[in-house]
Every structure is written in C-alpha cells, then in structure tokens.
C-alpha positions as CSV (number, residue, x, y, z in Angstrom):
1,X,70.9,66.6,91.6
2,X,72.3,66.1,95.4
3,X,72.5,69.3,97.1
4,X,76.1,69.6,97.7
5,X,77.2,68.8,93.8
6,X,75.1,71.5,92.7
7,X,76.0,74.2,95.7
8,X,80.1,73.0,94.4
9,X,78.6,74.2,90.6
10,X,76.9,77.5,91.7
11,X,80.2,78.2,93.7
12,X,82.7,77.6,90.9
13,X,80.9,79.7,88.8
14,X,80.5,82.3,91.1
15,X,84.7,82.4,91.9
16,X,85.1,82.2,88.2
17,X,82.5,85.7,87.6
18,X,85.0,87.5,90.7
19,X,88.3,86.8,88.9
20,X,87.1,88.1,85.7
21,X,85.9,90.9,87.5
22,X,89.4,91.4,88.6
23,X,91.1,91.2,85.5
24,X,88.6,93.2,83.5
25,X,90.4,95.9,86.4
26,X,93.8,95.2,85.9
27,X,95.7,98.4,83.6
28,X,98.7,98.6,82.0
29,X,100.7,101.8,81.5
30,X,100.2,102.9,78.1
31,X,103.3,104.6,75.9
32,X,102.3,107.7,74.6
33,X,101.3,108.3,70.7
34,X,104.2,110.2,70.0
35,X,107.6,108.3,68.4
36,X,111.1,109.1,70.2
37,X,112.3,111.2,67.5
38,X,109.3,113.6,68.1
39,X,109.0,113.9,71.4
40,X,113.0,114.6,71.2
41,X,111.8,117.5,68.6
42,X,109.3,118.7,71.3
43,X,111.9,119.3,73.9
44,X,114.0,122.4,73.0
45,X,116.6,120.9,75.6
46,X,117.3,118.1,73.2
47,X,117.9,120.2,70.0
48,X,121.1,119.5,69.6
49,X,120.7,115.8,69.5
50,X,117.8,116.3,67.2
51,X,120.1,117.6,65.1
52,X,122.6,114.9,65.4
53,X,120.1,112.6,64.6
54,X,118.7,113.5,61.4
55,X,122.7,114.4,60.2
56,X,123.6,110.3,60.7
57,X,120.5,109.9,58.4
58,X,118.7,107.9,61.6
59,X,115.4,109.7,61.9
60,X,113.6,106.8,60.1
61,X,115.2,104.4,62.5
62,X,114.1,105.7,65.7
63,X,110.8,106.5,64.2
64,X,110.2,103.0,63.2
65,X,108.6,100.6,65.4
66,X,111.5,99.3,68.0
67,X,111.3,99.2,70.8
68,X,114.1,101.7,71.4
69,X,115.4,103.0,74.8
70,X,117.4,106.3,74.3
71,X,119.8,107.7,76.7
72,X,119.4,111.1,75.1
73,X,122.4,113.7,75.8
74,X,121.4,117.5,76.8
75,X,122.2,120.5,75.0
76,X,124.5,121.2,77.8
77,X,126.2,117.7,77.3
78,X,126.9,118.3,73.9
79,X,128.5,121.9,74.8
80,X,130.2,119.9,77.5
81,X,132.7,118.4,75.2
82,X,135.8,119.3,73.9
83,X,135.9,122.5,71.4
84,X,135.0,121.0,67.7
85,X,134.6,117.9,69.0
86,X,130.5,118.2,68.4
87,X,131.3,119.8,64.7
88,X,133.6,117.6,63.9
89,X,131.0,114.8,64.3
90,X,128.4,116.9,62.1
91,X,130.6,116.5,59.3
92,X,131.4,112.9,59.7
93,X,128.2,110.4,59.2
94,X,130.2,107.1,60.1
95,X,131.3,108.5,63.6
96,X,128.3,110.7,64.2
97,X,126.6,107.5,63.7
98,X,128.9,105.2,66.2
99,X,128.1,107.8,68.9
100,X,124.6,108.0,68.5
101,X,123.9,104.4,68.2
102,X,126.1,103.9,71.2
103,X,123.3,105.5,73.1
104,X,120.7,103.5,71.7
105,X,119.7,99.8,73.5
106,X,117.8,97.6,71.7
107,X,114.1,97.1,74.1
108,X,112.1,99.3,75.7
109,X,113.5,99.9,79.6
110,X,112.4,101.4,82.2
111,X,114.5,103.5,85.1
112,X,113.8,100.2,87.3
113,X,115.2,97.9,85.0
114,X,118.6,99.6,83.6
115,X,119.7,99.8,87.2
116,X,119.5,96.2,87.6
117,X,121.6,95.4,84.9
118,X,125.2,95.8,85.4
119,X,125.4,96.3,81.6
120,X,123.6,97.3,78.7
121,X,124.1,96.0,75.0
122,X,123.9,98.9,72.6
123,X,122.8,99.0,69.3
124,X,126.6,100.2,68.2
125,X,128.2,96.5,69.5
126,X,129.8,97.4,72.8
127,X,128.2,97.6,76.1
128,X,127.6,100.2,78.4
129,X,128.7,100.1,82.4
130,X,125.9,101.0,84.9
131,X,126.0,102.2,88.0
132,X,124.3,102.3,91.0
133,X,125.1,105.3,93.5
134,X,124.7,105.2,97.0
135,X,122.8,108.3,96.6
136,X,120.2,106.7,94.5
137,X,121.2,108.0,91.2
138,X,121.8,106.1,88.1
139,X,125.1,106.2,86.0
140,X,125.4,104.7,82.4
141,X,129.2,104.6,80.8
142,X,129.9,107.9,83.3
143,X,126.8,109.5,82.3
144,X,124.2,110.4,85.1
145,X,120.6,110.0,84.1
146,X,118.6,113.2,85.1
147,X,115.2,112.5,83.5
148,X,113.4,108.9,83.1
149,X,110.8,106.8,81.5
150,X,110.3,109.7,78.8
151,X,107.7,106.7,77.2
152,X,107.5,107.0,73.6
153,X,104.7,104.5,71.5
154,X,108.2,103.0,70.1
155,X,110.1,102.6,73.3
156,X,111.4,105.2,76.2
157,X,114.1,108.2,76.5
158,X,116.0,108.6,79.2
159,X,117.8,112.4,79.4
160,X,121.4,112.3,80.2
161,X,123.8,114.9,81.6
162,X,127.0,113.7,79.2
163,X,127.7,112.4,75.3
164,X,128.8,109.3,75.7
165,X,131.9,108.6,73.7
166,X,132.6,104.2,72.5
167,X,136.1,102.8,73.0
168,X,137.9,103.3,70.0
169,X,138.1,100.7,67.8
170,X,134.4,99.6,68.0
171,X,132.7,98.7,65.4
172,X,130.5,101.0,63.4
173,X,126.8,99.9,62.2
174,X,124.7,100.9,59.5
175,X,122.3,103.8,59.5
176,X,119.6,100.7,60.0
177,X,121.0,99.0,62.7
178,X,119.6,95.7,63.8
179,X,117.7,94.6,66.6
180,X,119.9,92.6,68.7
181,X,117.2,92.2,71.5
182,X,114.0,90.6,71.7
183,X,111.4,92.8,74.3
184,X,109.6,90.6,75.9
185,X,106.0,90.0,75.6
186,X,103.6,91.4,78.7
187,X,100.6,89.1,78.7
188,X,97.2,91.5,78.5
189,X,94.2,91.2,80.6
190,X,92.6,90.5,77.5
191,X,95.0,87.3,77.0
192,X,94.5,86.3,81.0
193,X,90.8,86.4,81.1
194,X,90.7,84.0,78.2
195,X,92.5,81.8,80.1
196,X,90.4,81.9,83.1
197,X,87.0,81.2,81.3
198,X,88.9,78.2,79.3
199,X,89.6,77.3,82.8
200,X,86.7,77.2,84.3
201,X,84.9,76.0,81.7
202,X,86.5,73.0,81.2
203,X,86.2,72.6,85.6
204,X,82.7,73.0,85.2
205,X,81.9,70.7,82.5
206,X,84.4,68.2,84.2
207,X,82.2,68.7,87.8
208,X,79.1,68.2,85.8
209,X,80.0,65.1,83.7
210,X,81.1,63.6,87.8
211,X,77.6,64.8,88.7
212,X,75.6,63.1,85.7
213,X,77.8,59.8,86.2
214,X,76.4,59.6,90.4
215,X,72.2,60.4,89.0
C-alpha cells in the first residue's frame, strides 16, 4: 500500500476515536425523579396551590407525562387576592380550573427561554404577556417570577409572586386538557456518536476501496 494512502487511513481513524471521545463527554442536565405535583406537595410555600390543584380534579394531569411548565402562584399570592376571591374558586371546579390551567404552558421551558418569547400559549386557550425588565427580572401576564427551572421528570415550575387571573370570556378546558405544543426533541450523545461512526465508517471504506483500485 503507498505510504501516504495508508498514513490518510491511520489518521482518519485516529480523528474519528477523538470525536467519540468527545461525545462520550458531552452531559445533559437531567430532570429530577420527582413529578410537578410532588415536588409542589414538597414545598409548604406552594400549599395552597396544592390544594387548588387536586380541587379542579388535575392532580392526574400534571402527574402525567407532559412536558408541563408551571408558573406556580405562592401562598402569599393566593392571600394576595381579593377577600373570597380564593374560596370562591374552591367551590367552583370550572373556574378553579380556567385559572389553574391558565398557568400551565404546554413544553418544558426553561427561565432562558420564556424571556425570549414575547408570549406564551397556555393550556387554558389564551396567551400570556412576558416581560422583560430592565432590572433583569422576568414578568408573565403581571406576575414576577421569583424562583426558576424548579425541573420536574415531567417538565419545570417556575414560582410566581401573583395568581394570575384570564380575560373573561376565555374559554374553559377540560380537567384533561390537551397538549397544544410539541417539545422538541434534544438529540443525545448516544444518537450523535452513531452518527459519527456511520460516518466514518463509510469515509473509511470509501478511502480504502480508492486505495485497492491504485494497487
């Protein structure tokens, strides 16, 4: 074989075993084990929207598969508004069940991508506002988001200072509501070193077929 072709194989081959090497190092963040409903039960500052929750009858919901993003209401938010406003709810599944969904996006987003959106689509039909403050901070529909990336194994909470309330007149979904977003797939390393060996692989056999032909 001429010296050159086979110095071009011994190379290939040798770029091909450094880039697996680096994929085999690439990471992704991993959600945790625990489903947004319970890591809201784990927090005692999101009691009350615990609560809330399993009155609308959509405990199963958010424990299903998703992907979900929350903006989860405090305790304090829910105090926040207007006397027997929050009871009232309680006793009323269909509008307990508008708000609540209205603070529910269909995906699982992070901090970093909810402020580059100037809107989200909620799971309850109408769209929330977001808002970028000069200070940094993140608004959603007049709401400022004080915790984020809460990551759940079915999508991610973010903890909210208010209750957000929809424009009246929306409409109001089922206690399954469906997914009106597609998450979009994250190729693995798994999925990207395949592609490199079917890569080089076929480079290889090409170079040696070229090397063959010249004998």
């Amino acid at each position: 074989m001429n010296l050159k072709m086979l110095v071009a194989v011994l190379l290939l081959f040798a770029l091909c075993g450094v880039s697996f090497a680096g994929a085999a190092q690439t990471t992704t963040l991993t959600a945790g084990n625990q489903t947004i409903v319970q890591l809201a039960q784990a927090n005692p500052n999101l009691s009350t929207l615990v609560t809330a929750v399993q009155a609308a009858g959509l405990v199963e919901t958010l424990s299903g598969s998703g992907p979900f993003t929350v903006f989860a209401p405090t305790n304090d938010a829910f105090n926040a508004l207007p006397p027997g406003t929050l009871d009232a709810l309680l006793g009323n599944r269909t509008e307990l069940t508008n708000v609540l969904t209205y603070h529910v996006v269909e995906g699982s987003l992070l901090a970093t991508q909810v402020s580059s959106m100037p809107s989200l689509p909620t799971v309850q039909g109408q769209p929330l506002a977001v808002t970028v403050q000069s200070s940094g901070g993140v608004r959603v529909d007049g709401a400022t988001i004080v915790q984020t990336d809460i990551r759940a194994s079915n999508g991610v909470i973010h903890v909210i200072d208010a209750v957000m309330i929809p424009p009246a007149g929306t409409p109001v979904p089922t206690a399954s509501p469906t997914p009106v977003l597609t998450a979009t797939a994250t190729p693995t390393a798994a999925g990207f070193d395949a592609v490199l060996v079917a890569v080089c692989t076929l480079a290889g056999l090409a170079l040696l077929v070229g090397v063959r032909r010249r004998l």
